[in-house]
Every structure is written in structure tokens, then in C-alpha cells.
LODRENBA-421341 format. One record per residue (C-alpha): residue in one letter; residue number from 1; x, y, z. Coordinates in Angstrom, 1 decimal. Example, Ala and Ser with C-alpha at 12.3 -4.5 7.8 and 13.67 -1.06 7.14 Angstrom:
% residues 2
 code pos     xx     yy     zz
    A   1   12.3   -4.5    7.8
    S   2   13.7   -1.1    7.1
***
This chain:
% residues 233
 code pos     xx     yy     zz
    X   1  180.3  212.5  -42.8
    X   2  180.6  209.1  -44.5
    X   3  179.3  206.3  -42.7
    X   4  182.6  204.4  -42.0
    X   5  184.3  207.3  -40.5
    X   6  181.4  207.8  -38.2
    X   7  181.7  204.0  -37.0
    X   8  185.1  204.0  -36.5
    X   9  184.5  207.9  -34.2
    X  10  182.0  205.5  -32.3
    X  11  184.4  203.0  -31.7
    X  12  187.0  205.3  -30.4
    X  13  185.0  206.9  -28.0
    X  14  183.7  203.6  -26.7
    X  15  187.3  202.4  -26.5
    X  16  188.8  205.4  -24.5
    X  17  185.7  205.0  -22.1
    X  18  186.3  201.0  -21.8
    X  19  190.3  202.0  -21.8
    X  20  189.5  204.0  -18.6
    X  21  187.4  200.9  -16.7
    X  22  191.0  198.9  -17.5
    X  23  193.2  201.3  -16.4
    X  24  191.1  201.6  -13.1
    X  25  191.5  198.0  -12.5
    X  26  194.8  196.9  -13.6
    X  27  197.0  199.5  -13.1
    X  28  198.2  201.6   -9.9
    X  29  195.7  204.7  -10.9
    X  30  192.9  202.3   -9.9
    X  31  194.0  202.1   -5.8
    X  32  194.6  205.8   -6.1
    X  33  191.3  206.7   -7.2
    X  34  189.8  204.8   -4.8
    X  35  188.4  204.8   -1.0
    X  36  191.4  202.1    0.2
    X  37  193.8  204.3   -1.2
    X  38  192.6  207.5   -0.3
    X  39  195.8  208.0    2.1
    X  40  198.4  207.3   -0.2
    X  41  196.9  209.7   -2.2
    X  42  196.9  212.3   -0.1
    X  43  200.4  211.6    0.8
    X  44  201.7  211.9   -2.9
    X  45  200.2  215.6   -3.3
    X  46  201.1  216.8    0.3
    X  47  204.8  215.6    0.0
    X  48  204.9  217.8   -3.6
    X  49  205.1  221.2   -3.9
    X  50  203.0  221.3   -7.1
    X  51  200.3  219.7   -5.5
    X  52  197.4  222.3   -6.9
    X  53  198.8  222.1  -10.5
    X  54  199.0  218.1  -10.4
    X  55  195.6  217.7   -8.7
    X  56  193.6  220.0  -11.4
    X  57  195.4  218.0  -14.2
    X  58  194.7  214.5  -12.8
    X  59  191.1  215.6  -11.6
    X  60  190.7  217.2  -15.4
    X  61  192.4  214.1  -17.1
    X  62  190.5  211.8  -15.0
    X  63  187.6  213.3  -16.0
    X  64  188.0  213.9  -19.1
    X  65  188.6  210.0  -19.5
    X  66  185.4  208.8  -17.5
    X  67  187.1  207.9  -14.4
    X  68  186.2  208.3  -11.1
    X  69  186.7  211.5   -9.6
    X  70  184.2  211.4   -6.0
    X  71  187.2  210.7   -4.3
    X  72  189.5  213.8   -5.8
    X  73  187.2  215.8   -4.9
    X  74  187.4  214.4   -1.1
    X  75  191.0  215.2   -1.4
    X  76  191.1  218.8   -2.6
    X  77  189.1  219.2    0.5
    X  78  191.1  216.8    2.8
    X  79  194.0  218.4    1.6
    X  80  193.9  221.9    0.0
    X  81  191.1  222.8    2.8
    X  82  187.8  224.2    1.9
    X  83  188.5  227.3    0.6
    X  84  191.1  226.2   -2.3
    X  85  189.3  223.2   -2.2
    X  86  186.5  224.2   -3.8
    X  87  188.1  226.7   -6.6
    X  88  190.7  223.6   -7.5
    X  89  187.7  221.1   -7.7
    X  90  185.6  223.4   -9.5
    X  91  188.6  224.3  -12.0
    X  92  189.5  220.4  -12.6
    X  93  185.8  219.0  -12.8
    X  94  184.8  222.1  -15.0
    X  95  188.1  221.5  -17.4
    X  96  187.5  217.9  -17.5
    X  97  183.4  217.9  -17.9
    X  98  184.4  220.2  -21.0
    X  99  186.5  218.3  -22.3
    X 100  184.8  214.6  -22.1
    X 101  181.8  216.8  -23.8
    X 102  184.1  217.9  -26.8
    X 103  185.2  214.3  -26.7
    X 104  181.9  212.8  -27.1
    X 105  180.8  215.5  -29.6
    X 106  183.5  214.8  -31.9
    X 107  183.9  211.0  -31.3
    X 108  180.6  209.9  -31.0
    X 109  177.7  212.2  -32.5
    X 110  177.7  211.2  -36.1
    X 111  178.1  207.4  -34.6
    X 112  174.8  207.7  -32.5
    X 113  172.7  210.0  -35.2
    X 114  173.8  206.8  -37.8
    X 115  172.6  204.6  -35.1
    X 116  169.3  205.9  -34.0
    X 117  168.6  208.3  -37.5
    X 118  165.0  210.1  -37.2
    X 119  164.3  208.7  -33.7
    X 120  167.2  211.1  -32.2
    X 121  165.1  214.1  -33.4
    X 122  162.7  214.7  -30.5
    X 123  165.7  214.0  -27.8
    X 124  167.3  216.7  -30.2
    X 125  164.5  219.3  -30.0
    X 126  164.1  218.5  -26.1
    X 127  167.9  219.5  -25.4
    X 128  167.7  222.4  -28.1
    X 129  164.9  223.9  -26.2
    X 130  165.5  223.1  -22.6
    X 131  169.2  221.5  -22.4
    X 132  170.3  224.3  -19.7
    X 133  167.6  223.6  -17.2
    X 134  167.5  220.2  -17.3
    X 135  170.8  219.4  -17.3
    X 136  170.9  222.3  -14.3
    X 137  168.4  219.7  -12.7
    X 138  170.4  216.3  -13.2
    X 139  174.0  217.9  -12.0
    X 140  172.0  219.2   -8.7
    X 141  170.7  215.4   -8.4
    X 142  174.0  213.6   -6.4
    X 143  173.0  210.0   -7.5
    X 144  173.1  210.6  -10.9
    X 145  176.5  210.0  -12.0
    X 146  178.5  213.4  -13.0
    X 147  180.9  211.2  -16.2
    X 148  177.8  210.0  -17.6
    X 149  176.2  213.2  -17.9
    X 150  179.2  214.8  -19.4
    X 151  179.2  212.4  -22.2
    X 152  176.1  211.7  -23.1
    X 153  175.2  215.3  -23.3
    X 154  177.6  215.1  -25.9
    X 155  176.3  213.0  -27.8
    X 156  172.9  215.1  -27.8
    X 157  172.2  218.4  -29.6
    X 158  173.0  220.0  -26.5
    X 159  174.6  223.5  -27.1
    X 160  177.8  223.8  -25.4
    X 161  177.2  227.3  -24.0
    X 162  174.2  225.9  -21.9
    X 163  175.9  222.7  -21.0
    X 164  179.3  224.5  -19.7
    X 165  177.0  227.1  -17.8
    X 166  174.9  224.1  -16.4
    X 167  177.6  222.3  -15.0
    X 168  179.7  225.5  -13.5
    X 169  176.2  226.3  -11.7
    X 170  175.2  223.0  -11.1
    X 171  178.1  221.2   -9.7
    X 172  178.7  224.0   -7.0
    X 173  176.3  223.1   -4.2
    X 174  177.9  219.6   -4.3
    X 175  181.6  220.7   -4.2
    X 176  181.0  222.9   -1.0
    X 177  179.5  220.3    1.0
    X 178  181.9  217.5   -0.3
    X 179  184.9  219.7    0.0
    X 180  183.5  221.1    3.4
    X 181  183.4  218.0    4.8
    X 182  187.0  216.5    4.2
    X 183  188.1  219.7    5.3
    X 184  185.9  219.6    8.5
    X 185  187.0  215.4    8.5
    X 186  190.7  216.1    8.6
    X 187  189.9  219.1   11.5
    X 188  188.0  216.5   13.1
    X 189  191.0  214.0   13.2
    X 190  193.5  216.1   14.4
    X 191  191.6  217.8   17.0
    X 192  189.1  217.1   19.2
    X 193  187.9  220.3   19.9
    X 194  184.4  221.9   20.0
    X 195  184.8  223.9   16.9
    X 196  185.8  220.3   15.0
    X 197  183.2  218.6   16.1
    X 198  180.5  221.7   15.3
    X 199  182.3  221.7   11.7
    X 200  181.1  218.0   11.6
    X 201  177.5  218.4   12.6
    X 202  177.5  221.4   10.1
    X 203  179.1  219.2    7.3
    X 204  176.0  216.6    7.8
    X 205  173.8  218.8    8.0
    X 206  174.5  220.1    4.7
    X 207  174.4  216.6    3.3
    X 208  170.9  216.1    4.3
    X 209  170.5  219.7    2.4
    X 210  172.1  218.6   -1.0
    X 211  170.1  215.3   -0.9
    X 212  167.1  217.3   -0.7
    X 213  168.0  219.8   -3.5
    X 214  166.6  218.2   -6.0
    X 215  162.7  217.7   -4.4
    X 216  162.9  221.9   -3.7
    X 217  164.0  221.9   -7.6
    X 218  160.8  219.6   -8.2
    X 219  158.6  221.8   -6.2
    X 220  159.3  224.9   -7.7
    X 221  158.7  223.3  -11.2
    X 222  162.4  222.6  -12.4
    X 223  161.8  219.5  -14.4
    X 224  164.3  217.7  -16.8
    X 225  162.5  217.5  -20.2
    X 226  160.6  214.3  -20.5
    X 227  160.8  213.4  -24.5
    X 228  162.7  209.9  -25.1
    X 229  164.8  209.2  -28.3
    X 230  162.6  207.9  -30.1
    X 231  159.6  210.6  -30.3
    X 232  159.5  212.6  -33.3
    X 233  156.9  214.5  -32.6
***
């Protein structure tokens, strides 16, 4: 591809990415998406009858568009309960991690291998050779943030096969406890009964398991590969 046209896929991507952090802060989507709102929220989808359809597309869009989804996936939890909780997060976050990747892949690639040239090539060769595994390893990690790995593997050499499978595997542990725990949250608030408050304890209990998902991945040698952009070697 020609130079300028690989600029100006650049500058897209980085303006639908920006567009998103605007839209978050000056427009109503923004209090939706976030922890104050979390109640209106779950008012809008439970007074609507096509509340799974609406919350895949806006957990895909969002997605798709680098906003923040940790709080949809409270709600599909909060308000779908666990069990269709967990396939209509996994459906959304998988649709929208797919498509922020495409997005990044088309927009951005040529942009970034203009930018950086040669000293992409051992970032390249690292991804090539052991994308699935350590991306496997980064979407077990909960700090690391889920939109930034769905675009900048993009941007790599990454192949999509090993990406999508990644991320279906990956993001599972972490959308069981989240979703387990609205569910067990909203149980919890509505009745004060032994089985709610053991559904609690369980929920934290399997918090203090995810957090300590990725030193078990460390132990048993799952390592993200360690090359940086600019080795060539």
C-alpha cells in the first residue's frame, strides 16, 4: 500500500479510538457504562423485552469501539443471571474482540509497519510463533486491559485463528467469576438467606482464584514471549 493511504488508515483508527473516549465523556453512553449508572442501566434492559439481543449488540459495539465494557459484563450477570450471563457476555465480548481486531488490522497495520519498518520484525516473529499462548496468558491476567489487547494484537502479525481461539479460552475464567458474582450480588440483595450469603463467600473466593491464575500460569512455564519491537534478531 502507498504511504498516504496507510497514514490516513492510521489516523482513522486513532480517531474512532479517541471518538470513543469523547463519546464516554460527553454524551449519555458515558453514565451508562459506568459504576454510578450501573442502575439505570439495568433498568433500561429489564423494562425491554429484547434485552439479550440489545445487550450483545451494545457489549459487541462497545467493544468493538474501545469502550468500556467491565461493567456490561456486571450486568449480564446482575441481570440475565449466571447461567445466560455468561453465554451473552461471552457472545458480545467475543463478537466485539473480533471485530476491534479486524478494525485494527485493516486500519492500522500498514500505518504501524510505515512507522516502526524493520524494527516490527522480531515483535512479528514472536507473535508468528507464539501469538496463541501468550496472548492465552495476557487475557487470563485481569489487570491487563481486555480493549487494549484486542487492538494492538491487531496491529501485530498475530494470526487471527490463534487470536479468536485465545480470547474464547482466555476470557472464560473471568466471565464466570464476574458474572457469578452479580448474580450471587443481586441474590444477596434481595434475600438474606443462607444460600445468598454462601453464594457470596463463593463469589470471593473465586476472585482470589482468578487473581492468582496468572502465577499458576507462570509456574507451569506459560510465559508471554519476551522479544520487544525493535529486535530483529
Amino acid at each position: 500500500m502507498k504511504a498516504p493511504g496507510a497514514w490516513i488508515k492510521l489516523v482513522l483508527l486513532v480517531a474512532v479510538i479517541g471518538g470513543a473516549a469523547v463519546i464516554v465523556r460527553v454524551t449519555p453512553v458515558g453514565a451508562y457504562l459506568s459504576r454510578e449508572g450501573l442502575h439505570e442501566t439495568l433498568d433500561v434492559l429489564r423494562a425491554s423485552t429484547a434485552a439479550p439481543v440489545l445487550y450483545v449488540v451494545a457489549y459487541a459495539g462497545a467493544t468493538a469501539i474501545a469502550l468500556p465494557g467491565s461493567i456490561l459484563t456486571i450486568v449480564g450477570g446482575a441481570v440475565f443471571g449466571f447461567g445466560w450471563g455468561v453465554v451473552l457476555v461471552t457472545i458480545g465480548a467475543n463478537v466485539g474482540a473480533n471485530a476491534a481486531f479486524v478494525l485494527a488490522r485493516g486500519l492500522g497495520r500498514d500505518g504501524i509497519e510505515r512507522l516502526f519498518g524493520t524494527r516490527l520484525a522480531g515483535l512479528d516473529r514472536a507473535t508468528a510463533d507464539h501469538g496463541f499462548m501468550g496472548l492465552l496468558v495476557l487475557r487470563l491476567i485481569p489487570l491487563v486491559p481486555f480493549n487494549a489487547l484486542n487492538f494492538g494484537s491487531g496491529l501485530t502479525a498475530l494470526r487471527w485463528r490463534d487470536y479468536a481461539l485465545a480470547t474464547v479460552i482466555g476470557i472464560l475464567p473471568g466471565t464466570l467469576v464476574y458474572t457469578f458474582f452479580a448474580d450471587a450480588l443481586v441474590l444477596g440483595s434481595t434475600e438474606a438467606t443462607a444460600d445468598a450469603r454462601i453464594r457470596l463467600f463463593i463469589a470471593g473466593g473465586l476472585f482470589l482464584v482468578l487473581a492468582l491464575v496468572p502465577l499458576v500460569a507462570r509456574r507451569l512455564g506459560f510465559r508471554p514471549p519476551s522479544r520487544s519491537v525493535g529486535e530483529n534478531t
